[in-house]
C-alpha positions as CSV (number, residue, x, y, z in Angstrom):
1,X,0.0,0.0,0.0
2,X,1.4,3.3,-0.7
3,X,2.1,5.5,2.0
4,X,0.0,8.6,0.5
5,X,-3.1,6.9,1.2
6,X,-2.4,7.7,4.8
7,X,-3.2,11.3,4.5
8,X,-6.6,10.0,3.4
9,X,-6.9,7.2,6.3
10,X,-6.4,10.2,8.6
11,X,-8.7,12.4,6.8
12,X,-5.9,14.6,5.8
13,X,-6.0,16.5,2.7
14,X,-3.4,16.3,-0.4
15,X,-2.7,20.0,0.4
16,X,-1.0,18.7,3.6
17,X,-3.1,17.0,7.2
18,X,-5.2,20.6,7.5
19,X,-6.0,21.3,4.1
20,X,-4.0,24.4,4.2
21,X,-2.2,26.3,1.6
22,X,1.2,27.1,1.6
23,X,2.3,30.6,1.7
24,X,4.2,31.2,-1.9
25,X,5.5,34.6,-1.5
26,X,9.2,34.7,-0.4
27,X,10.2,36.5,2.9
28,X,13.8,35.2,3.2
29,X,16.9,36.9,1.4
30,X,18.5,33.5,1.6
31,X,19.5,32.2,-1.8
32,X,17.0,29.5,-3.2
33,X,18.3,26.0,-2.8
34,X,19.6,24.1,-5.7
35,X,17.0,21.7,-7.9
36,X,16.8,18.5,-6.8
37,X,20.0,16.5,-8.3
38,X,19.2,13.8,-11.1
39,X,21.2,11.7,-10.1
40,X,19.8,11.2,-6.3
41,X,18.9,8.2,-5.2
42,X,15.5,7.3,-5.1
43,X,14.0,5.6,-1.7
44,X,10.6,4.0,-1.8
45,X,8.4,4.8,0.6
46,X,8.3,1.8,3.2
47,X,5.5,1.0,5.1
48,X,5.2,3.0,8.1
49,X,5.1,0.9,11.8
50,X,1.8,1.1,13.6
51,X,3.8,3.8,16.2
52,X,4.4,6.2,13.0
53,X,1.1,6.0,12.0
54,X,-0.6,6.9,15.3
55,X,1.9,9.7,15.8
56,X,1.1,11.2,12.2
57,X,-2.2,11.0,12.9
58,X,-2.1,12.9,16.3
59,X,0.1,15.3,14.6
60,X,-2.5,16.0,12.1
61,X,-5.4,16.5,14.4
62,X,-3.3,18.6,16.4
63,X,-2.7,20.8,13.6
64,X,-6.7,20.4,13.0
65,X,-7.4,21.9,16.6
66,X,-5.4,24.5,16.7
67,X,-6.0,25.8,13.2
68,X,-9.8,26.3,14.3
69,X,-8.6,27.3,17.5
70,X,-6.0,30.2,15.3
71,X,-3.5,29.4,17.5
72,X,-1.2,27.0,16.0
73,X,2.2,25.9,17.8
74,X,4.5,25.5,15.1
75,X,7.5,24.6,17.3
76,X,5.1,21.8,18.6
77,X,3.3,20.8,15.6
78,X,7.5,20.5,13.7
79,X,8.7,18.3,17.3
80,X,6.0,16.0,16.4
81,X,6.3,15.9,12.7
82,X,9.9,15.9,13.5
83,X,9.5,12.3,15.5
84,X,7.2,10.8,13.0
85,X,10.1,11.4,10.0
86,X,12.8,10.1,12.5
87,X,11.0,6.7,13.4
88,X,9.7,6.2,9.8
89,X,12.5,6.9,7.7
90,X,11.1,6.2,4.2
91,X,7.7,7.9,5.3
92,X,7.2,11.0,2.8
93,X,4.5,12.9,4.3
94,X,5.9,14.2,7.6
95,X,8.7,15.6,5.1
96,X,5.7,17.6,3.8
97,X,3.3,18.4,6.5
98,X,7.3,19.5,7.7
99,X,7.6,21.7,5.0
100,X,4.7,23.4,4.9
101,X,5.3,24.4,8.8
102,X,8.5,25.4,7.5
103,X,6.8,28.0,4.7
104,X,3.8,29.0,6.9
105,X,6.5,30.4,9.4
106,X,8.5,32.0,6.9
107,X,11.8,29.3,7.0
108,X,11.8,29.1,3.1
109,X,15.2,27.0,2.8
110,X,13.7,24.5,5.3
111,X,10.9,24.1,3.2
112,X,12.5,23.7,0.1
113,X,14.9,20.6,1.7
114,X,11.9,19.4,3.4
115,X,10.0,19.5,0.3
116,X,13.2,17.9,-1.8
117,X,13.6,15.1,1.0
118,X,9.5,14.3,0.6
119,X,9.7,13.9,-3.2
120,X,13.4,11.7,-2.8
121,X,11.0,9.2,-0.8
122,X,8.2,9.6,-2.7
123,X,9.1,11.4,-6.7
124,X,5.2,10.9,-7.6
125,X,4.1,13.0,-4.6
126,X,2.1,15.8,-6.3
127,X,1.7,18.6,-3.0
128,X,5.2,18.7,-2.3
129,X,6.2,19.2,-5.8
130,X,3.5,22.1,-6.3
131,X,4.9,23.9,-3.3
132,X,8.3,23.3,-4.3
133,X,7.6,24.6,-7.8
134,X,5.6,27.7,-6.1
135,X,8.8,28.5,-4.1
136,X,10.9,28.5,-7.7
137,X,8.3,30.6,-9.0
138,X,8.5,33.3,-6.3
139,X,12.3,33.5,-6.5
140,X,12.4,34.0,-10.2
141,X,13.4,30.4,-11.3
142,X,10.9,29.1,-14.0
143,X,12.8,26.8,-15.7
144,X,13.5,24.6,-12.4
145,X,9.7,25.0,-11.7
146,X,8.4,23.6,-15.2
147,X,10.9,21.3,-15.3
148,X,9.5,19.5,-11.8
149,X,6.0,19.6,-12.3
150,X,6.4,18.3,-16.2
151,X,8.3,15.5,-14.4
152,X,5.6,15.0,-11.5
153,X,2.4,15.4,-13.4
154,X,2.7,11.7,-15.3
155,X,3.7,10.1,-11.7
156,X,0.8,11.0,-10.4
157,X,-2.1,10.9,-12.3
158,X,-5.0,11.8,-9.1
159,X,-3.1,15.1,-8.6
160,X,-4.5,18.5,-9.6
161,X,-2.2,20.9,-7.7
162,X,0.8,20.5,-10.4
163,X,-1.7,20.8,-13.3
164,X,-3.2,24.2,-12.1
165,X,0.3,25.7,-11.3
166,X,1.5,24.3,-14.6
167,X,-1.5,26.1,-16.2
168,X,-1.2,29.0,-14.5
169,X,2.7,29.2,-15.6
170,X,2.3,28.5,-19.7
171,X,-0.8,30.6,-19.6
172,X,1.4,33.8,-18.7
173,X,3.3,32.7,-21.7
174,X,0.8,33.0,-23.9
175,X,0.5,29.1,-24.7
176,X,-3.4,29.0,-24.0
177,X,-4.6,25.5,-25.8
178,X,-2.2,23.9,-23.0
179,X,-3.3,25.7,-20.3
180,X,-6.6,25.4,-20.7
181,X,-6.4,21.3,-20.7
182,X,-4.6,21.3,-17.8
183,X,-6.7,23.5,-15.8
184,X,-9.9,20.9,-17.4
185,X,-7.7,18.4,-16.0
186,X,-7.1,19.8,-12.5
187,X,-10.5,20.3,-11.7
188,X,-11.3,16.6,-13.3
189,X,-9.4,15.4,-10.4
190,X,-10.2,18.6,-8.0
191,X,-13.4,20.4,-8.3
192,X,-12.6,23.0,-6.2
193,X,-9.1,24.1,-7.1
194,X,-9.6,27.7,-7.1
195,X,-6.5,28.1,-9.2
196,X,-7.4,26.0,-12.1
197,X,-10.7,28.3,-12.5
198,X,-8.9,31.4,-11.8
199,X,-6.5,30.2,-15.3
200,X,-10.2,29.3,-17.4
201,X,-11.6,32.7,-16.2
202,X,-8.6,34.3,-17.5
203,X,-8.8,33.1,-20.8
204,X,-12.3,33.6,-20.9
205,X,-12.0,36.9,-20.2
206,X,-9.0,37.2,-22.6
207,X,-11.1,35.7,-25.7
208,X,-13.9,38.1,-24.4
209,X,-16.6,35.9,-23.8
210,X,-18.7,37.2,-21.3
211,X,-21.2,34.4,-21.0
212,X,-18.2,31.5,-20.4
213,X,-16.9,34.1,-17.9
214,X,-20.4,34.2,-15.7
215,X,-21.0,30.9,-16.1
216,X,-17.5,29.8,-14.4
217,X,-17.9,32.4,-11.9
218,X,-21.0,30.7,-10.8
219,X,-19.4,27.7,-10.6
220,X,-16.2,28.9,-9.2
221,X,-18.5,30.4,-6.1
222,X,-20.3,27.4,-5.3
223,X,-17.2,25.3,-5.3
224,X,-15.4,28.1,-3.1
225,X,-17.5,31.2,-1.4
226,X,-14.4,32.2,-0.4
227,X,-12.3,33.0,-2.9
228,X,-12.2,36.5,-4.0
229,X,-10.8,35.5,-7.6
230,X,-14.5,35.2,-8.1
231,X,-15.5,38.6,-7.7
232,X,-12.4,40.0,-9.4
233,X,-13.0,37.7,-12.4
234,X,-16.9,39.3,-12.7
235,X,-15.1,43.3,-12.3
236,X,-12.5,43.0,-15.0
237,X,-15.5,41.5,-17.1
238,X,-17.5,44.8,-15.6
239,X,-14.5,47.3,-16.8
240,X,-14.3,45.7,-20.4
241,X,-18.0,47.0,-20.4
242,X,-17.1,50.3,-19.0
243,X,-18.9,49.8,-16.2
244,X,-16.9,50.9,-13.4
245,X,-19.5,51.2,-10.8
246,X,-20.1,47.5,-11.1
247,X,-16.3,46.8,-11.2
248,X,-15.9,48.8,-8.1
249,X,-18.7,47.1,-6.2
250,X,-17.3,43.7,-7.2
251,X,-13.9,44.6,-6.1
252,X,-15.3,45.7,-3.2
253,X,-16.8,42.3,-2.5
254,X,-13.4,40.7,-2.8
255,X,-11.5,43.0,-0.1
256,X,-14.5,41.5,1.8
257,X,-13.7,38.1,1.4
258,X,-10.2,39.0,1.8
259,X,-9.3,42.6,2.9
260,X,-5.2,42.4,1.8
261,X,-6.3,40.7,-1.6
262,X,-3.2,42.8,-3.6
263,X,-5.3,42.6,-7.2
264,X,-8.3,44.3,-5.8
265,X,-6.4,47.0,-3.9
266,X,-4.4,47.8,-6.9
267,X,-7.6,47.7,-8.8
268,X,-9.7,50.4,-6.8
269,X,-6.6,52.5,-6.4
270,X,-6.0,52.8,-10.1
271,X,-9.8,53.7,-10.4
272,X,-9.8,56.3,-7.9
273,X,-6.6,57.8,-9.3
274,X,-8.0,58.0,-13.0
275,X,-10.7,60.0,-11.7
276,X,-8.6,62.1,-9.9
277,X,-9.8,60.9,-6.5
278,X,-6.2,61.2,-5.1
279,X,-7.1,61.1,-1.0
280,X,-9.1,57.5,-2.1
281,X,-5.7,56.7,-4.4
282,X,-3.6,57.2,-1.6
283,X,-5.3,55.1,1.2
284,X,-5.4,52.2,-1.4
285,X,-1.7,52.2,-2.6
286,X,-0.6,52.4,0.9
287,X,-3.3,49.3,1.7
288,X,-1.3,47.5,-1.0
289,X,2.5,48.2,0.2
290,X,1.2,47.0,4.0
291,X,-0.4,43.7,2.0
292,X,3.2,43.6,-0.5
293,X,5.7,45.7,0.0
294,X,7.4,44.5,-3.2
295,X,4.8,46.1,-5.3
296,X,7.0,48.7,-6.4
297,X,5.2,50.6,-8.9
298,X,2.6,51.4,-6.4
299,X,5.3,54.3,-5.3
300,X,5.1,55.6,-8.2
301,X,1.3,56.1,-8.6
302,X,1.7,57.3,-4.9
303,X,3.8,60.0,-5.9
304,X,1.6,60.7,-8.4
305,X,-1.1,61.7,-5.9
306,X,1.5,63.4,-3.6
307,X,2.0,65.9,-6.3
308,X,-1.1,66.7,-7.1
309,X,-1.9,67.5,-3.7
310,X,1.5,69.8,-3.2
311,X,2.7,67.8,-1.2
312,X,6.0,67.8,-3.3
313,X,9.0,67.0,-0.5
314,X,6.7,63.7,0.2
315,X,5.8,63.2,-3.6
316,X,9.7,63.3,-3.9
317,X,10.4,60.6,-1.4
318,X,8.1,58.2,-3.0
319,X,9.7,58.3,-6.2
320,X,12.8,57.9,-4.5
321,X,11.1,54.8,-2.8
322,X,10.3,53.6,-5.8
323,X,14.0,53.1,-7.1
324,X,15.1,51.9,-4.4
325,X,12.1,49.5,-4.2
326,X,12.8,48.5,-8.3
327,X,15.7,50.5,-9.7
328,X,14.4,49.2,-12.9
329,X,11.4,52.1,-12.7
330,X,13.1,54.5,-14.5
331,X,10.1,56.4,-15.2
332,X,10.8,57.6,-11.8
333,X,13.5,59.9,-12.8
334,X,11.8,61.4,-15.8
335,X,8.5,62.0,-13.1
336,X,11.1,63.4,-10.6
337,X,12.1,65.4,-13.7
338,X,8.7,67.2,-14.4
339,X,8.3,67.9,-10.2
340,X,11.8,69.9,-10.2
341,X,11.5,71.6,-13.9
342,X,7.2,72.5,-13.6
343,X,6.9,72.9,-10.0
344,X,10.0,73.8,-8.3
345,X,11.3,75.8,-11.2
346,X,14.7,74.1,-10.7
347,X,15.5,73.4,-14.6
348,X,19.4,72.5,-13.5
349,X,18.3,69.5,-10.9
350,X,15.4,68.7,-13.6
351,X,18.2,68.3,-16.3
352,X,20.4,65.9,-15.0
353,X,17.3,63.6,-13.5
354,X,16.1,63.7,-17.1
355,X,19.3,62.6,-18.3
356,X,19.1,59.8,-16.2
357,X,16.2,58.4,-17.6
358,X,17.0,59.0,-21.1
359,X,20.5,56.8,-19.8
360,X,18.8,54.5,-18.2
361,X,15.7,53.2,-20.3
362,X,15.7,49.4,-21.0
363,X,15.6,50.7,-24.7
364,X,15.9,53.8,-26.8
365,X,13.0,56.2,-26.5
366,X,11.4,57.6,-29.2
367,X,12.6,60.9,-30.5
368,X,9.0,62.4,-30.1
369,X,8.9,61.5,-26.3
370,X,8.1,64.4,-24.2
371,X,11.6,64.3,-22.3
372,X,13.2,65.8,-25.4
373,X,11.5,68.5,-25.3
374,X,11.6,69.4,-21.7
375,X,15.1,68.6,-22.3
376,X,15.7,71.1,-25.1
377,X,13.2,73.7,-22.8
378,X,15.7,73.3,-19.8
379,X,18.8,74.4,-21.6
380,X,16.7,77.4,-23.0
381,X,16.7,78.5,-20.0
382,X,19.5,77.8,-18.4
383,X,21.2,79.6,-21.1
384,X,18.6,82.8,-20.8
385,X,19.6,83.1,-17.1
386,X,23.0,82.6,-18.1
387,X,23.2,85.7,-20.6
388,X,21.5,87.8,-17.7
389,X,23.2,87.1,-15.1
390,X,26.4,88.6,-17.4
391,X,23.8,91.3,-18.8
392,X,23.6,92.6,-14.8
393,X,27.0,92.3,-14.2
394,X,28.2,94.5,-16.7
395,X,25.9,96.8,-16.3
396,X,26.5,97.4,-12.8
397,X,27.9,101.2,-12.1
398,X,31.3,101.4,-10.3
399,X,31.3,102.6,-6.7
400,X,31.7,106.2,-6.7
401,X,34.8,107.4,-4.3
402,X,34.2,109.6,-1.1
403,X,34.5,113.2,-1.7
404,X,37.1,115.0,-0.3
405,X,36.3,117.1,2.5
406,X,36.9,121.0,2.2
407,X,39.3,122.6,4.4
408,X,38.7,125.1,6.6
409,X,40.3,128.6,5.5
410,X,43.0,129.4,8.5
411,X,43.0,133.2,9.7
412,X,45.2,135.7,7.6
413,X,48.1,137.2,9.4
414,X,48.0,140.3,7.2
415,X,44.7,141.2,8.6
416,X,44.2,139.6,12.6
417,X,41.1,140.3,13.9
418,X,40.8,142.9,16.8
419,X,39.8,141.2,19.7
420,X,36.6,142.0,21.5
421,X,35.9,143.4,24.9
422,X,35.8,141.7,27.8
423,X,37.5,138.1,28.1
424,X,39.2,136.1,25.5
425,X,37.0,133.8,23.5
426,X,38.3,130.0,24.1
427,X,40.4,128.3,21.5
428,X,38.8,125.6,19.8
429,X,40.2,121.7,20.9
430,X,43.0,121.1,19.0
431,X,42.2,117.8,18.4
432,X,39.4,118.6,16.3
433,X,40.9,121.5,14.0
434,X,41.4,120.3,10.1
435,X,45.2,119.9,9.0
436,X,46.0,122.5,6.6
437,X,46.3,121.5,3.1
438,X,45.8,117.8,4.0
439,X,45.4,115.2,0.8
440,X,42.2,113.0,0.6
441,X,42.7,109.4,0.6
442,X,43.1,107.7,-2.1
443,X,39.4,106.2,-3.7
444,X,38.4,102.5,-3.0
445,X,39.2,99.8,-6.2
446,X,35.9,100.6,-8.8
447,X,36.5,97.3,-10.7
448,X,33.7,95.1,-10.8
449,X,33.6,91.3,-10.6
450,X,33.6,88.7,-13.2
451,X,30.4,87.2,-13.4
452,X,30.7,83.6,-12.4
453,X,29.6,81.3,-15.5
């Protein structure tokens, strides 16, 4: 008996013993392990003792309890996984209920080994290969994700979690007849995989067929309630009616379902900032960089609003976020451009940050782009202010010198003045009577300064 069938014996789901999902979205900086080697030796899965089997199942109801609870003990729930996998060497699925602790709590290289070690016991096992896959995905590494699920996929033929991913994946890639069977055959083996609809909605919605769109919506819902891909599917189909009031309601109904859903925040933000609602804009950008601080380009828009407001210091620091976030957003620099050259009326700090877009683009811009223009404005006017600048300092008049202060005549000798009656007048103090005949000093330096160019 394959061991697999455990997870069913202990009502355990394929998605690991409590039917959650893994949490794909990276949160380590740790490099990504290496791809499972080819040439590693394969271990069937033995058959687990009777001990290993009651302790897996304990472990799994555990995880049942406190999941309902919301309290899970992770450090518990990983000893006791931990013992089954120790006791039961060639037993897979503690290796995976292990790994999916591991990526729940954020230990992303522990998951990936524990996920590798799972599929060296048991290559066929579908979950772990999905999750494994997802964590390629996340970290950039496509190839190494097709290249396990293509592998996985004819190994086990009851699986539908490598088929939706697998779907999802070629469908980016515009390969839709493919994706499209698989996602059929996903839900041929799962009929609620949320993912595998979310892939047919796509395309639906891509070949503009509105009626296929509502009809696997409906279906969608009563397989899953809960999954706001279902409301988000029925307000893209609302927009490509030009219904926005309907797309915003729907959108609306998925941040009910689930309030950090990134698609619907980044949705109703772009709404509210095409109709210039920038105080709505705002709340919903910063919504989304609380739900995923790697969505970069929502800087960018949050500049956007920043500026329109005047609040330009602050519209100037998300721009700056925004590079730093994704330094390949150069469209930052040419926005940071426009802020200094229209708003600040600082054409020479405007200059060089359009410079650096026009450097900087992935690929050369056109010549009629508006950057060439601001460009060739700037230098106008650097070179106006230039030629005034000299203009005013040429025409400047030179300092006139201090006059020369008049001397005081001294009394004749040929004709002395007869002195009065009574007493004798007092003498003037010496200190202040002029020096006859005394030369002015010289007058200060009249050259002007060079303007500085």
């Amino acid at each position: 008996m394959r061991t697999r069938s455990l997870l069913l014996a202990f009502a355990a789901s394929a998605i690991g013993c409590a039917g959650a999902k893994a949490v794909q979205r990276p949160v380590a900086t740790a490099p990504p392990p290496p791809p499972v080697a080819s040439s590693a030796p394969v271990v069937s899965s033995s058959e687990p003792s009777p001990r290993a089997r009651r302790l897996f199942s304990d472990a799994c109801d555990r995880y049942r309890a406190e999941a309902k609870a919301g309290a899970i003990d992770y450090a518990g729930l990983e000893a006791r996984f931990e013992e089954v996998a120790e006791i039961a060497p060639g037993f897979a699925e503690p290796r995976y209920d292990l790994g999916l602790l591991y990526e729940r709590h954020g230990l992303l290289d522990k998951a990936a080994e524990a996920y590798r070690e799972a599929l060296r016991l048991d290559p066929g096992l579908g979950p772990a290969a999905a999750n494994l896959a997802g964590l390629y995905l996340a970290r950039g590494q496509r190839d190494q994700a097709v290249s396990l699920l293509e592998k996985v996929i004819p190994l086990d033929r009851a699986d539908a979690s490598c088929r939706a991913l697998l779907a999802k994946v070629i469908a980016k890639e515009g390969n839709a007849g493919r994706a499209i069977s698989l996602a059929k055959q996903a839900l041929a083996r799962d009929p609620k995989n949320a993912l595998a609809y979310r892939v047919l909605i796509d395309e639906a919605l891509a070949r503009g067929d509105d009626e296929l769109v509502r009809l696997l919506a409906i279906k969608a819902a009563k397989a899953n309630a809960k999954d706001p891909s279902i409301p988000i599917a029925l307000a893209r189909l609302a927009l490509a009616k030009k219904d926005v009031p309907a797309a915003v309601l729907q959108y609306e109904a998925a941040l009910t379902l689930d309030p950090r859903d990134e698609r619907a925040l980044a949705s109703l933000a772009q709404i509210a900032l095409e109709h210039r609602d920038f105080a709505s804009a705002e709340a919903r950008y910063r919504k989304l960089l609380q739900a995923d601080p790697k969505a970069c380009a929502a800087h960018l828009d949050l500049g956007v609003c920043e500026r329109a407001e005047g609040r330009l210091d602050e519209a100037i620091s998300e721009y700056r976020a925004a590079l730093a976030c994704d330094p390949k957003l150069v469209v930052a620099f040419y926005d940071l451009g426009l802020l200094y050259h229209r708003q600040k009326n600082d054409c020479v700090e405007a200059e060089g940050l359009y410079r650096e877009f026009v450097s900087k683009s992935a690929s050369a811009l056109p010549g009629d782009h508006p950057v060439f223009g601001n460009l060739q404005e700037c230098q106008q006017i650097a070179a106006m202010e230039a030629r005034e600048k000299e203009q005013k300092a040429h025409a400047a008049p030179s300092p006139t010198p201090p006059a020369t202060p008049a001397p005081t005549a001294s009394p004749s000798s040929a004709s002395p003045a007869k002195p009065a009656s009574g007493p004798p007048a007092a003498s003037p103090p010496a200190a202040t009577a002029p020096v006859p005949n005394a030369k002015a000093p010289p007058p200060a330096a009249t050259d002007a300064a060079e303007p500085s160019m």
